[in-house]
N, C-alpha and C positions, 0 to 999 in steps of 0.2 A: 504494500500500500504506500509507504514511504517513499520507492523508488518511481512509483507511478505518477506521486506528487510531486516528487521534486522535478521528474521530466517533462512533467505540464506546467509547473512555472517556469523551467528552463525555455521552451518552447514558444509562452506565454512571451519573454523577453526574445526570443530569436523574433519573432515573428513582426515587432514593432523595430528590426530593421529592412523590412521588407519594401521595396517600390510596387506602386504600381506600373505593367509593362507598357513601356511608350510604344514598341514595333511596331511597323504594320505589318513584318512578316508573323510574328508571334500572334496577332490577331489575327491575321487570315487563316495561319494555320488552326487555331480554336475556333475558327467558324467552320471551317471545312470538318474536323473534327466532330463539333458538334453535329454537324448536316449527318456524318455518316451514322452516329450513332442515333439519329433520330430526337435530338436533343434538345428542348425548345428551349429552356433555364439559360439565363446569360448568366452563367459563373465570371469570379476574378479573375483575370490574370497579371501575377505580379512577378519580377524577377528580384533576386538576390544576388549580391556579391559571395557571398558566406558558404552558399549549397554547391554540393558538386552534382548533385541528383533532379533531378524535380519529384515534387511532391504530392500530392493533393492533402489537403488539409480544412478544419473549422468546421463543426457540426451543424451552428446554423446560420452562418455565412461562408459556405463553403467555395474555397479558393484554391487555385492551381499557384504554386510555386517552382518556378525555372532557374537554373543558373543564370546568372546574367551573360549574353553570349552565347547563348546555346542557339540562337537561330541562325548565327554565323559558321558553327561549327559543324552544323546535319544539315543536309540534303532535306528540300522542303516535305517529302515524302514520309522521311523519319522526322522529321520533328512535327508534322500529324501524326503519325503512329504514336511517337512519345505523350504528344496532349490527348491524344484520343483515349490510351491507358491510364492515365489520372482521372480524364474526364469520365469512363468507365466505373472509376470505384465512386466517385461523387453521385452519377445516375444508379450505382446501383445499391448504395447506402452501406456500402462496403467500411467508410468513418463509423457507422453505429454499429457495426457489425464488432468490428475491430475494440469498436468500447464496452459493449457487451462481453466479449471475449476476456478483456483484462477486470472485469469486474468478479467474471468465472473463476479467471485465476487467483484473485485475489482470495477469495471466500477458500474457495478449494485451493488452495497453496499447496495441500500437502498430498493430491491427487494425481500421480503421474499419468495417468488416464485424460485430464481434462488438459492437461500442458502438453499431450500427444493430440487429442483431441484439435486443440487450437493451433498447434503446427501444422497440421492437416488443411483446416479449415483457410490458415493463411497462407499455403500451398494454390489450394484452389482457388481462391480468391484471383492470385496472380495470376493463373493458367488463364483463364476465365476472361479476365482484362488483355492477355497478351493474345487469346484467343481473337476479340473485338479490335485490338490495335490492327493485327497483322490480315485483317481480314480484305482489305481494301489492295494490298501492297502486290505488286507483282513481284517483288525479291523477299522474302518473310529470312531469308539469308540474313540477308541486310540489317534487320531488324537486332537480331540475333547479334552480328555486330556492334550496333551499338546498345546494345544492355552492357557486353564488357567493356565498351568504352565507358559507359556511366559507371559500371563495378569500379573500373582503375581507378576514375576520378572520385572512388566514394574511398576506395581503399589509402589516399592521401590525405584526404580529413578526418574529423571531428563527426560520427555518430548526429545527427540530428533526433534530440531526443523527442521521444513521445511520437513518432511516427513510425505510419509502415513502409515498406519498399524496398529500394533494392540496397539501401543503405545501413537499413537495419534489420537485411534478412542475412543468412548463414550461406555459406558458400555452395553447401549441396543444395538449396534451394533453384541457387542462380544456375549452376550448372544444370537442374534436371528441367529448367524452365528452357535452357539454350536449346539441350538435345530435344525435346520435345517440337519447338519452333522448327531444327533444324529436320525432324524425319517429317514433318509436315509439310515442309516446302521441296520435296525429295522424288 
């Protein structure tokens, strides 16, 4: 319970160094985004200096957070796919899910059943969103690509606490997300 509050105040202050995104490629790419997923909700889109990842984040203002830079650095293709995957957990309440989950584990601390449990569930979660990212893509390769380019750049910082992703999942996670992207598009 401790560790949950302290990574939600921590969070709490990352968050109030966050801009809003001026691009207009990051917002086209979130509109196109949105269109695919059938998305009618204008979400945030904000960038950071601080994140190596993007994010989706805020229960009831719920907001996408970017690297700053990141639409210079992907291919217009992948950096829909990347907001399309954030934009996925936000339409599909995958934030409530995730808080539901740490409140399980809180109660049930001492349940290795329920901590296998929510590994699972945050497994699928990702499947599920990369499933809807790589849907549109004629390279889902590509894709795949740049999840490890995000892994590297997450593997150089600082944990963004109190979220999910590819920042603060475990390395077999990432890997069984790759292989799977990669026998799909095979």
């Amino acid at each position: 319970l401790t560790r949950s509050l302290v990574g939600l105040v921590q969070l709490r202050r990352w968050m109030q160094t966050v801009t809003t995104a001026e691009s207009p490629l990051l917002h086209a790419a979130a509109r196109q985004a949105a269109k695919h997923l059938g998305q009618q909700r204008r979400i945030a889109l904000c960038t950071s200096s601080l994140l190596p990842a993007p994010i989706s984040c805020g229960l009831l203002r719920a907001r996408i957070v970017v690297p700053a830079g990141l639409e210079s650095s992907l291919p217009t293709d992948q950096l829909v796919a990347v907001i399309q995957h954030e934009l996925a957990h936000i339409a599909r309440g995958d934030l409530w899910i995730g808080l539901l989950q740490q409140f399980a584990s809180i109660l049930y601390w001492w349940n290795p059943l329920v901590w296998l449990a929510n590994r699972r569930l945050a497994d699928l979660r990702e499947q599920i969103c990369d499933d809807l990212a790589i849907g549109e893509l004629a390279e889902p390769s590509a894709y795949a690509a740049t999840l490890l380019e995000l892994a590297e750049r997450c593997s150089l910082h600082t944990a963004v606490p109190a979220t999910l992703g590819i920042g603060a999942s475990p390395a077999s996670q990432l890997e069984s997300r790759i292989r799977r992207i990669l026998s799909s598009s095979g």
